[in-house]
Residue frames relative to the residue before (quaternion, step in Angstrom):
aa qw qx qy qz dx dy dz
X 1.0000 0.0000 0.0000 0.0000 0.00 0.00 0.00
X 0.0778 -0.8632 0.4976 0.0356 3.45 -0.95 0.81
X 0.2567 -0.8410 0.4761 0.0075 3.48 -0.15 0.98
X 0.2952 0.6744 -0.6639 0.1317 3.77 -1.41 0.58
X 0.4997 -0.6025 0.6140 0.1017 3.22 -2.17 0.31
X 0.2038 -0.8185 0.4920 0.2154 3.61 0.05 0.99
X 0.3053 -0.8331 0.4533 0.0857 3.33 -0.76 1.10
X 0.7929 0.0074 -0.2397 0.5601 3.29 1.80 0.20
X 0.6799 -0.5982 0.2761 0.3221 3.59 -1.08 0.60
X 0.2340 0.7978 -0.4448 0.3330 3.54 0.40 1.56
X 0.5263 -0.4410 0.5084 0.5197 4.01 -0.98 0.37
X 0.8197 -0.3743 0.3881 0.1934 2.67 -2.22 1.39
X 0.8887 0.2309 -0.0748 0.3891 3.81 0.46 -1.71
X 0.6424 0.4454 -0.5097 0.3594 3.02 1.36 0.63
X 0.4565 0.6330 -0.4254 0.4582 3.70 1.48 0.46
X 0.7714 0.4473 -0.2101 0.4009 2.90 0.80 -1.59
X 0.5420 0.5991 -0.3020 0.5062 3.89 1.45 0.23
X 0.8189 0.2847 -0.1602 0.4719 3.24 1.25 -0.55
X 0.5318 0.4647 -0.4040 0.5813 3.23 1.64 -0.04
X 0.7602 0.2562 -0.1847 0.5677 4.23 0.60 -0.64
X 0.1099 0.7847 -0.6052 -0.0766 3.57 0.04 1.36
X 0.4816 0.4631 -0.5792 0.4670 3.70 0.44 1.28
X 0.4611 0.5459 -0.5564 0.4240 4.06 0.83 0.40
X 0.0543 -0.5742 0.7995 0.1677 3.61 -1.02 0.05
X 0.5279 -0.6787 0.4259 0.2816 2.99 -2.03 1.34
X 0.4304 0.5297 -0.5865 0.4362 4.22 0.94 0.03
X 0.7176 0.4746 -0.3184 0.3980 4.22 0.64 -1.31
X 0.6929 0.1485 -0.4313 0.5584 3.62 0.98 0.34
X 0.3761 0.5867 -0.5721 0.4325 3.47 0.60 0.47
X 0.6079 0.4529 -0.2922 0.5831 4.01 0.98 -0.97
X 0.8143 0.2332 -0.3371 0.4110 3.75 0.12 -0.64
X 0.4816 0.5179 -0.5447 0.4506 3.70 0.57 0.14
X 0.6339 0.4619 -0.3437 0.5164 4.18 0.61 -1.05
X 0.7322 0.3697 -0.3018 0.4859 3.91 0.51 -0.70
X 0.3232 -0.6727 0.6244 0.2307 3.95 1.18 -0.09
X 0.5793 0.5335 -0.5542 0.2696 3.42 0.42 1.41
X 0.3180 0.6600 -0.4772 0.4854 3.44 1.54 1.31
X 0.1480 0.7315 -0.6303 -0.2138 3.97 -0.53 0.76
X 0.2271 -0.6771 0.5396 0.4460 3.25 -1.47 0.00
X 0.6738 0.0894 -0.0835 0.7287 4.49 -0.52 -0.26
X 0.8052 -0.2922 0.3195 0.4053 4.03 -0.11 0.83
X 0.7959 0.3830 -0.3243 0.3388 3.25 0.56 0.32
X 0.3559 -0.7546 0.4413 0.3303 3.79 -0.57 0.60
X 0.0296 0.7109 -0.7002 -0.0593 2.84 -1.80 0.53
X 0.3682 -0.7864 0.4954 0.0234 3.09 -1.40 0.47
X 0.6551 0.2905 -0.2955 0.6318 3.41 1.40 0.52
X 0.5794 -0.6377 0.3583 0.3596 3.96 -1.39 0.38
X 0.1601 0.8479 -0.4998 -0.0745 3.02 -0.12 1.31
X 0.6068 -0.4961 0.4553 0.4224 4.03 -1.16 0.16
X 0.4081 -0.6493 0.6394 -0.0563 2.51 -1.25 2.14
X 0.2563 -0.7273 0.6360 0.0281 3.57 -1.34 0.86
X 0.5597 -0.5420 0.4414 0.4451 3.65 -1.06 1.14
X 0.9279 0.0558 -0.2598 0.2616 3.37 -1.16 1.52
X 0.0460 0.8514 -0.4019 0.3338 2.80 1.76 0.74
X 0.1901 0.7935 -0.5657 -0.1192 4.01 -0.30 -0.28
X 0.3646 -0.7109 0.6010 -0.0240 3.01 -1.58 1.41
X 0.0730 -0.7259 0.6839 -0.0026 3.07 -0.84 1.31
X 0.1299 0.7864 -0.5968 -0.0924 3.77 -0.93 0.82
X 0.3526 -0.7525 0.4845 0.2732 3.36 -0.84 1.08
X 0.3483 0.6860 -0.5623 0.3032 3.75 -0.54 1.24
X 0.3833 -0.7255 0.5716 0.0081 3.47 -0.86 1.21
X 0.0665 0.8650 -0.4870 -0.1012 3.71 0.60 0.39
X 0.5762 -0.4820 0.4727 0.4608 4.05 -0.94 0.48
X 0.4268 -0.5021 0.6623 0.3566 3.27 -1.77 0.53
X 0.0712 0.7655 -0.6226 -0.1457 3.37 -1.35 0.46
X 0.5751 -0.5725 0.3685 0.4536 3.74 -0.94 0.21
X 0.4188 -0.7286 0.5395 0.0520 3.27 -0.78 1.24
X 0.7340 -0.1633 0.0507 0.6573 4.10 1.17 -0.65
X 0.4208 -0.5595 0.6870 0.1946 3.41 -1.59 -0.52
X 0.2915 -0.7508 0.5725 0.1537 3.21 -1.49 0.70
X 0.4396 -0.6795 0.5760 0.1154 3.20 -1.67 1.39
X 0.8034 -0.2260 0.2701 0.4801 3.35 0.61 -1.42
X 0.0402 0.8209 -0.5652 0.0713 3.32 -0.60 1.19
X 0.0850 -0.7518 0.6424 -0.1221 3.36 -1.09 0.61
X 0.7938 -0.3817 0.1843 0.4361 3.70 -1.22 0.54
X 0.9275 0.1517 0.0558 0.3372 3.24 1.18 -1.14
X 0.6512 0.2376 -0.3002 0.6553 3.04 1.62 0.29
X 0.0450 0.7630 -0.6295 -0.1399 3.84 -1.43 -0.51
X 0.1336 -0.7991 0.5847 0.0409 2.83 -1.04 1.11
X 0.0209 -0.8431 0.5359 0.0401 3.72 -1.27 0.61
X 0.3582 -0.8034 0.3688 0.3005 3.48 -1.00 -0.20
X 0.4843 -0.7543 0.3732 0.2391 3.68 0.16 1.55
X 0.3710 -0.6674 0.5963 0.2477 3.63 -0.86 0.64
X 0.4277 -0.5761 0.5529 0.4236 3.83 -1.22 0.14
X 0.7955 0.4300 -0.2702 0.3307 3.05 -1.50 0.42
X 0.7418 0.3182 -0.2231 0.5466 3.40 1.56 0.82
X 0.5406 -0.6202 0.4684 0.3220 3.33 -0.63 1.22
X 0.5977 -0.6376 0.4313 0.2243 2.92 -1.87 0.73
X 0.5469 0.5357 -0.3509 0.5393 3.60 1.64 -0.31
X 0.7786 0.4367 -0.3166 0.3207 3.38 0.53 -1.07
X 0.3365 0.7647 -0.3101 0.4537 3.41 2.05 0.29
X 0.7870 0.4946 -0.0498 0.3654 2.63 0.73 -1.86
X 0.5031 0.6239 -0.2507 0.5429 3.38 1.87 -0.97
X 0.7531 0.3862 -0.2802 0.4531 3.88 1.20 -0.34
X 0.3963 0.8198 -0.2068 0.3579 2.75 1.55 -0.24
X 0.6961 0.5593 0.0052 0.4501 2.65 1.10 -1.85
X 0.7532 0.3922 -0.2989 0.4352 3.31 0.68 -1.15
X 0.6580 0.3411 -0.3929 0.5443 3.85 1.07 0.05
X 0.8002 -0.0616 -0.1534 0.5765 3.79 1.05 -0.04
X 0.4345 -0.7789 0.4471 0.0681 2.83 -0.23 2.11
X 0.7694 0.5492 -0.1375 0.2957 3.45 1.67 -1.07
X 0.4495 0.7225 -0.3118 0.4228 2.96 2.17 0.10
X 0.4064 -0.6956 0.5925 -0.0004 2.82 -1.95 0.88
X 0.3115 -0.7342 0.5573 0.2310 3.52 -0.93 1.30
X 0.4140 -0.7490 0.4995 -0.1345 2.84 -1.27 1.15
X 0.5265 -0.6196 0.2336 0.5332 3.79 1.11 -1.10
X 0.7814 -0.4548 0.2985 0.3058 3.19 -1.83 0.90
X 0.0771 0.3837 -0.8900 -0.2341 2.79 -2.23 -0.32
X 0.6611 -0.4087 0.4610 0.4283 3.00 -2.21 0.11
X 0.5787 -0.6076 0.2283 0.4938 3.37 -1.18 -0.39
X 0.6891 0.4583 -0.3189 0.4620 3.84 1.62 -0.39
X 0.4576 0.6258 -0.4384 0.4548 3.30 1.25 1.07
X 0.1324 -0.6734 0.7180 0.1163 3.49 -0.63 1.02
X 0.4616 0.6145 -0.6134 0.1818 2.78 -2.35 -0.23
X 0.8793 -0.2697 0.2121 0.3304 3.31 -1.66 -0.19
X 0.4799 0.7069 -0.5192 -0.0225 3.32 -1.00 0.30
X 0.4034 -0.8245 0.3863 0.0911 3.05 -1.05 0.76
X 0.2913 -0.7936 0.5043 0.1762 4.15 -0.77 0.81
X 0.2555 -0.6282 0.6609 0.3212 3.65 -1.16 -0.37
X 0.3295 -0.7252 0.5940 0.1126 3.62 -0.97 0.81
X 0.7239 0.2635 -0.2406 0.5905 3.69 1.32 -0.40
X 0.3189 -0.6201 0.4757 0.5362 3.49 -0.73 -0.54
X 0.3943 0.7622 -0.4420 0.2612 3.38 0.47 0.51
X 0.6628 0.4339 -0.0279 0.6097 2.43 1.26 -1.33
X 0.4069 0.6712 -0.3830 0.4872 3.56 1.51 -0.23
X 0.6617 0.6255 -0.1773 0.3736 2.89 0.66 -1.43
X 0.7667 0.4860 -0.1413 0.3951 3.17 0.35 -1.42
X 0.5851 0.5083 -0.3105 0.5504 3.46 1.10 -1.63
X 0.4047 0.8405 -0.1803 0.3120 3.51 0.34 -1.26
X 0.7357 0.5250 0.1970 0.3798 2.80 0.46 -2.36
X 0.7917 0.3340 -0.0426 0.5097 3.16 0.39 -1.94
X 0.6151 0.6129 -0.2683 0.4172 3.84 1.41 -0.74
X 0.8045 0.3417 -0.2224 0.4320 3.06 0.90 -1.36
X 0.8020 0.3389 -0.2755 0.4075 3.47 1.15 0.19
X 0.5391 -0.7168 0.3365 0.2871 2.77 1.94 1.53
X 0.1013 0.7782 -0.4854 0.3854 3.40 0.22 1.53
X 0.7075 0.4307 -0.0517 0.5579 2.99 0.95 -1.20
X 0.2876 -0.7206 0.6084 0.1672 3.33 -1.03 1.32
X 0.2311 -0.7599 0.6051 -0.0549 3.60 -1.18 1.54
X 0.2663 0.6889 -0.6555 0.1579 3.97 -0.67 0.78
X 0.5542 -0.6608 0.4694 -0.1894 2.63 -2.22 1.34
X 0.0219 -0.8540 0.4355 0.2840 3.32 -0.27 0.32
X 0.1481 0.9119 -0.3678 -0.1062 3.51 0.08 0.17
X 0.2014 -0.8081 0.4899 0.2577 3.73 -0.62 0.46
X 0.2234 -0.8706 0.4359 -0.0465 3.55 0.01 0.95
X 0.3913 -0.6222 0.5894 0.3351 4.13 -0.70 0.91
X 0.8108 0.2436 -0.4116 0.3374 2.86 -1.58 1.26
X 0.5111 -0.6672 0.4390 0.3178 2.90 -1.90 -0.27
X 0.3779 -0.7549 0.4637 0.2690 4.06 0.46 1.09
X 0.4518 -0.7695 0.3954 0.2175 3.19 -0.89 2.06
X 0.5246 0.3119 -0.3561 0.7076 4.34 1.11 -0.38
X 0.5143 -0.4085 0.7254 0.2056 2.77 -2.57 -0.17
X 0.8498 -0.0393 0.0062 0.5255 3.23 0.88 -0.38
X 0.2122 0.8242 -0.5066 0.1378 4.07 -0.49 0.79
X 0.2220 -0.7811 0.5293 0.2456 3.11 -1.54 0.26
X 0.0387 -0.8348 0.5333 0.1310 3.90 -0.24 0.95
X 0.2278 -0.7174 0.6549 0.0678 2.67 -1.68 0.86
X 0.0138 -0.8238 0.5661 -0.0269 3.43 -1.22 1.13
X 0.2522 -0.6696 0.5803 0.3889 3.85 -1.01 -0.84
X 0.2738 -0.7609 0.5868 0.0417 3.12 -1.54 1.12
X 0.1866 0.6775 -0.7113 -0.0138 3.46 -0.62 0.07
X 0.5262 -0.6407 0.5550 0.0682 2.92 -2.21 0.99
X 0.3598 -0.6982 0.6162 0.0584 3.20 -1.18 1.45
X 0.4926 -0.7207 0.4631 0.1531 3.78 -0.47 1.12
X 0.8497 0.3654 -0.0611 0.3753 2.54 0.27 -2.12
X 0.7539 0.5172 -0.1876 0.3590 3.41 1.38 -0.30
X 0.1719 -0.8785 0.2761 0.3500 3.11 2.32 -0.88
X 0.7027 0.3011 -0.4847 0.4250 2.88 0.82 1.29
X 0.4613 -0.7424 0.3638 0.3221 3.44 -0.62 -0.20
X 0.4469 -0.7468 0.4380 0.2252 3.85 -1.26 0.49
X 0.3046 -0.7544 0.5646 0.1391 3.79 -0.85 0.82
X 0.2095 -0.7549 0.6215 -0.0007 3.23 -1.12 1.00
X 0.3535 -0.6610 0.4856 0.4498 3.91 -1.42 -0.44
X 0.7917 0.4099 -0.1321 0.4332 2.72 1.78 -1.30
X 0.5652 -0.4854 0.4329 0.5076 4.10 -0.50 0.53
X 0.0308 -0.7281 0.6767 0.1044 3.53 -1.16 1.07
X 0.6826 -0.3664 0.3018 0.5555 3.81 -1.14 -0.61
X 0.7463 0.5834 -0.0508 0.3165 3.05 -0.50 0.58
X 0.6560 0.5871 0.0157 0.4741 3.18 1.42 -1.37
X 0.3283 -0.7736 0.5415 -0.0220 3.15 -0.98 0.97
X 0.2548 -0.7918 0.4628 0.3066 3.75 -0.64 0.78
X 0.1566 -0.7442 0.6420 0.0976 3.65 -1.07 0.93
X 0.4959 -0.6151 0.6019 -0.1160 3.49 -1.63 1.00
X 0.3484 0.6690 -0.6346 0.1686 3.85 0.18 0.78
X 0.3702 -0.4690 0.7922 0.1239 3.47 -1.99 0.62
X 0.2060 0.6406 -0.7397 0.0006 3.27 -2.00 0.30
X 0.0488 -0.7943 0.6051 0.0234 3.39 -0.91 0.63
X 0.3633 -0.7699 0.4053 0.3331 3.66 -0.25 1.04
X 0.5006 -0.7048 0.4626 0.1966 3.78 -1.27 0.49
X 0.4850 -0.2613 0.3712 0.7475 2.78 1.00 -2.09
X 0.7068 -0.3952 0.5746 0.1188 2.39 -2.24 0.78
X 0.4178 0.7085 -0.5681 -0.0263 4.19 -1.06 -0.18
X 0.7849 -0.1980 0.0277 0.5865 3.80 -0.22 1.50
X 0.7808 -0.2205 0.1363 0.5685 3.98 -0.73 -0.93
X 0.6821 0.3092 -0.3821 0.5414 4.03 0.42 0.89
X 0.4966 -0.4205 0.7409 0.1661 2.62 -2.66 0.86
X 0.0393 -0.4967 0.8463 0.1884 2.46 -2.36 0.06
X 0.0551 -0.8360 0.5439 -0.0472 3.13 -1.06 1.16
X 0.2062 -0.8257 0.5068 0.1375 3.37 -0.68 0.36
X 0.2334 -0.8610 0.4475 -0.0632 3.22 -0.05 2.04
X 0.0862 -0.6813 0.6890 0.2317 3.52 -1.07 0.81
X 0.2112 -0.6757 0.6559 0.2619 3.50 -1.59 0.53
X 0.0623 -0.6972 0.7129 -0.0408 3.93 -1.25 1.03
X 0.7909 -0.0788 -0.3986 0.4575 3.45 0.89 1.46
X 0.4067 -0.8586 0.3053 0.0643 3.32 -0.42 1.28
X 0.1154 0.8600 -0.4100 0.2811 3.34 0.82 1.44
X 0.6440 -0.5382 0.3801 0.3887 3.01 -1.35 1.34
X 0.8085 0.1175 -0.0943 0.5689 3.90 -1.55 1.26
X 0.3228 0.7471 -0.5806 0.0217 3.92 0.53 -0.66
X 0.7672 0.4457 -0.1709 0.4284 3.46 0.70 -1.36
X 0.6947 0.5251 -0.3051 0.3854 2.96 0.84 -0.90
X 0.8970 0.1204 -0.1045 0.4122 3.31 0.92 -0.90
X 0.1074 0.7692 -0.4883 0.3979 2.99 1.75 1.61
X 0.6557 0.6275 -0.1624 0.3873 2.97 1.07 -2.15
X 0.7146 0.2950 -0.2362 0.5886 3.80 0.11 -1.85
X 0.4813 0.6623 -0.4417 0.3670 3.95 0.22 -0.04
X 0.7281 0.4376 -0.0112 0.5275 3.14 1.24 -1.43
X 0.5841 -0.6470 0.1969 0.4489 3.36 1.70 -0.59
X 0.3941 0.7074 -0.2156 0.5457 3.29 2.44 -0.48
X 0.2412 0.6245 -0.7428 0.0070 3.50 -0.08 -0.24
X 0.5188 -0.6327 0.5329 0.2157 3.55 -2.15 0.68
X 0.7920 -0.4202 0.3550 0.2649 3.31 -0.97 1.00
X 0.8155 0.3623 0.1255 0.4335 3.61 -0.45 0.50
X 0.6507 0.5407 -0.2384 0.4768 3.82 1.41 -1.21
X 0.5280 -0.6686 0.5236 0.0112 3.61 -0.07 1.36
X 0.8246 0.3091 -0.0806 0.4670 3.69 0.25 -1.39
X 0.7873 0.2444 -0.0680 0.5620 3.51 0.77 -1.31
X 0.6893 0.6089 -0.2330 0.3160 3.60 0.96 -0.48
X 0.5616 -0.6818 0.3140 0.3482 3.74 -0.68 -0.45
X 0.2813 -0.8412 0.2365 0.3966 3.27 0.27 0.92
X 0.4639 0.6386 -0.3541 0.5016 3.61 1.49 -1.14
X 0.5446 0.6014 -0.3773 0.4465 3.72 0.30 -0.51
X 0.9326 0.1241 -0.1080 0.3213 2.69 -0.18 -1.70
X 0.3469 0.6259 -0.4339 0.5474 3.39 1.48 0.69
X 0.6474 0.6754 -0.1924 0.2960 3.06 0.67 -0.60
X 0.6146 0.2841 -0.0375 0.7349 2.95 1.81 -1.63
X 0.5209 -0.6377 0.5164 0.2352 3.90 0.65 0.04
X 0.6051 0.5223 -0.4611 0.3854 3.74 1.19 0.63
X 0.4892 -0.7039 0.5080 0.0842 3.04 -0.74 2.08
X 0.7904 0.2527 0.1095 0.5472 3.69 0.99 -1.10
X 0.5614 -0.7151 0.3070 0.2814 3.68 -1.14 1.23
X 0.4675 -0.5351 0.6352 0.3026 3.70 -1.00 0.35
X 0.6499 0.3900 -0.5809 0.2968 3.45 -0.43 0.84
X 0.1526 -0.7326 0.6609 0.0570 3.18 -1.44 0.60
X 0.1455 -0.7060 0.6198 0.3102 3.99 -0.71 0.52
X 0.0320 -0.7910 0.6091 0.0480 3.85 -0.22 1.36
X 0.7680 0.4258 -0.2983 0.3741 3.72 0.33 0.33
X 0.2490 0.7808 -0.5703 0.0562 3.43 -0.66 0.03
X 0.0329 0.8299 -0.5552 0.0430 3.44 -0.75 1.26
X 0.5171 -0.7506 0.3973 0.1068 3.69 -0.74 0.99
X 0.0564 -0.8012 0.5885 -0.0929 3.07 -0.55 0.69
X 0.1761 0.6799 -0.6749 0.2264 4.28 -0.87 1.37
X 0.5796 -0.6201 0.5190 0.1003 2.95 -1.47 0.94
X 0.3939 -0.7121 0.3594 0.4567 3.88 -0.28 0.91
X 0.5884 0.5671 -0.4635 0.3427 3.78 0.25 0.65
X 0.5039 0.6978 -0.3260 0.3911 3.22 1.78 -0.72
X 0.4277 -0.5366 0.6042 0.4049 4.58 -0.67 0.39
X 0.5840 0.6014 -0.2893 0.4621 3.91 0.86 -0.50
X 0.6914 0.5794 -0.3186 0.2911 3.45 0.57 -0.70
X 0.2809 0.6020 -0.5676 0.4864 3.70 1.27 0.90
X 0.7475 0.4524 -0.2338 0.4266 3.66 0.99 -1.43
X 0.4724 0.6521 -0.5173 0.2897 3.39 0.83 -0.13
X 0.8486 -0.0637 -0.1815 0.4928 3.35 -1.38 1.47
X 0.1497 0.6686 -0.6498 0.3291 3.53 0.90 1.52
X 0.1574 -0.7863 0.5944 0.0605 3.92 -0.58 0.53
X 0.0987 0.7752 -0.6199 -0.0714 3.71 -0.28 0.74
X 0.1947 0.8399 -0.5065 0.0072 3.83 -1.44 0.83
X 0.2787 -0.7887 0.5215 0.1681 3.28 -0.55 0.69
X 0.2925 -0.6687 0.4996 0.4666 3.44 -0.90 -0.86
X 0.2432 0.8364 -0.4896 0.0409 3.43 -1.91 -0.01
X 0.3057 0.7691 -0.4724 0.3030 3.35 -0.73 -0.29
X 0.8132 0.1232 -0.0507 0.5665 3.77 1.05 -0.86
């Protein structure tokens, strides 16, 4: 059984899709026909608009599935590689149950695989922690992006500021109230018909940065629901974004308990 509070006034299956990201939309498509969806205690059996506090109860027992893999673990750190299509907490919630002693550390979105990494002590909390928020750590992307990117290689800079009410956030050139400066790299890969692949470094880590650095710029990534095109990406049949974070490389100071890991480099591939 799975349970939640709708927090804004929207159809039943787009809440219940984004609050249960183990529902597929055919598996509540089955429990709406069996009238095992209530809303305040009552069944129903067709999508109806949900109201801010509405609570949804849906009887449905989804399968554990594997949420990531492991790269590299050791007394004090672990690293793994996140699957799309799962929050970074609800990672972390698996995490836990094989190291109960781990520490959360930082996000991807949820259709963003790739790298991340935990602390198992808080020492090492500490440190990770540390090395993130003062952007220490070397971050890159894969991403396959619409169009053809006007440099081979560049670094833009923009301001971002975040739109609550909308969950996502808005890019500017010029500093508004509010706003925050953001830092993207991109270096083209290859070329294939009307898209890049690029391989993006981020050197300020902000909510959507990449994602809506890129379509800002006119590039949006393959696949990107929020910032992207939908006709497009119907078009090409991508259900989910092209980005992957395939790199992470460390960086501690020889005083740091970490500093074995200095210039450790984990990467994977992706993006397509």
């Amino acid at each position: 059984m799975i349970e939640f509070i709708a927090d804004k006034n929207r159809k039943l299956s787009k809440l219940a899709l984004v609050k249960c990201e183990d529902l597929s939309f055919s598996a509540l498509q089955k429990l709406l026909r069996n009238k095992d969806v209530k809303v305040n205690g009552k069944r129903v059996g067709q999508d109806v608009l949900l109201e801010v506090g509405d609570k949804v109860t849906l009887f449905y027992n989804p399968k554990e599935t594997e949420k990531f893999s492991e790269l590299f673990v050791d007394d004090n750190v672990l690293v793994i590689y996140k699957k799309k299509g799962y929050t970074s907490e609800s990672v972390f919630e698996s995490v836990t149950k094989k190291y109960p002693n781990s520490f959360f550390i930082h996000r991807l979105d949820r259709n963003t695989d790739g790298i991340m990494i935990f602390a198992l002590n808080e020492k090492a909390s500490e440190e990770l922690l540390f090395g993130f928020k003062n952007h220490d750590f070397i971050k890159k992307y894969s991403a396959l992006v619409y169009g053809v990117m006007p440099k081979q290689k560049d670094l833009l800079t923009a301001y971002l500021l975040k739109d609550s009410e909308s969950s996502t956030v808005k890019i500017f050139d010029k500093k508004v109230s509010g706003s925050v400066e953001i830092k993207t790299g991109y270096e083209v890969v290859s070329k294939m018909q009307d898209c890049s692949l690029l391989k993006v470094t981020l050197y300020t880590g902000k909510t959507h940065q990449i994602r809506a650095h890129l379509a800002h710029i006119g590039h949006f990534i393959i696949g990107d629901g929020k910032y992207g095109d939908k006709a497009i990406n119907e078009q090409k049949g991508a259900k989910k974004q092209h980005l992957t974070a395939c790199l992470l490389t460390l960086k501690f100071q020889p005083k740091s308990p970490l500093y074995y890991l200095n210039d450790r480099t984990f990467e994977i591939g992706g993006a397509i």
